[in-house]
Phi, psi and omega in degrees: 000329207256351176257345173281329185294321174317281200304284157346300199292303209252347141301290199282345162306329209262283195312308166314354184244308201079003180299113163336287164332311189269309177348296212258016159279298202271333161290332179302329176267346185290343210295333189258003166286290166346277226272347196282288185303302193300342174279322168288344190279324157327300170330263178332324166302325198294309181264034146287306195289304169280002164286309188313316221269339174289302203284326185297299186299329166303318175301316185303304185313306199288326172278354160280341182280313175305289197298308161338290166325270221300336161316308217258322185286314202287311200277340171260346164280305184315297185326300190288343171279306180293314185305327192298312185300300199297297171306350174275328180299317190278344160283312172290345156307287180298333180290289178314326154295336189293304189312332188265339176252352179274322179288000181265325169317307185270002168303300192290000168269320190285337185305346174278298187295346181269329175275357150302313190268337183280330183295318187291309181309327179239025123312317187292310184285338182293288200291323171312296192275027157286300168340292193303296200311316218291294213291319185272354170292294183340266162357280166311311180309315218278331154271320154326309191291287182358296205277336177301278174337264176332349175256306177313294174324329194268336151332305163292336166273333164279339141327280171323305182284009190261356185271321165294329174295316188296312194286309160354296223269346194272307223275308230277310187279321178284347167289328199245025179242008174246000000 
């Protein structure tokens, strides 16, 4: 910038003498003042471009590095996600067999408690008509002792009279053998 400012200064000084000569002096140094700044500007550009082009590549490294990491995290997240998956899996495996045998357990209690209870209902009915027969064998014992009593009495009365019949027929033989 400060050789184009020159280079300015000194065309218009040189157009101010009106000298041919200093003109075409002074447009030749702006032209090589001119060709000067743009080969330094050139520079600079060029070593812009390769610091960005330095700095683009440092970047690159650092997001490989990074994507590297973020890889190496991602591939042990899994890793630790899948074992995690495979032990939960593996609890719901075991939770569901416990579970398919306490329902088979509680099937086979209640199918137990109902042929248990169906067992108590016609013990209880077993035992009602036992009860009943028991009351009616009672019923029955008690008249058999009646008739048994009552067959002894008519034993005894017949006895007696056969006892009397005897003495008769003896008193009855003895009259008539005397």
């Amino acid at each position: 910038m400060v050789l184009l400012v020159v280079a300015a200064i000194l065309v218009v000084g040189a157009a101010v003498t009106g000298s041919w000569l200093f003109v075409t002096l002074a447009a030749a140094v702006a032209v090589l003042l001119g060709a000067a700044a743009t080969k330094i500007t050139h520079a600079e550009v060029l070593a812009t471009r390769r610091a960005a082009a330095t700095d683009r590549a440092q970047q690159a490294q650092a997001y490989r590095r990074l994507t590297e990491e973020r890889a190496a995290e991602n591939a042990a997240f899994r890793d630790h996600m899948s074992s995690t998956l495979a032990e939960k899996e593996a609890t719901v495996s075991e939770l569901e067999a416990a579970l398919a045998a306490a329902h088979q357990r509680a099937a086979r209690a209640v199918r137990l408690r109902g042929e248990e209870a169906r067992r108590a209902v016609q013990a209880e009915r077993h035992g009602e008509v036992l009860q009943t027969q028991l009351t009616d064998a009672e019923e029955r014992a008690a008249e058999a002792i009646l008739r048994v009593a009552e067959l002894e009495t008519e034993l005894d009365a017949v006895r007696a009279e056969l006892e009397a019949e005897r003495s008769s027929a003896a008193a009855w033989r003895k009259a008539q053998s005397a």
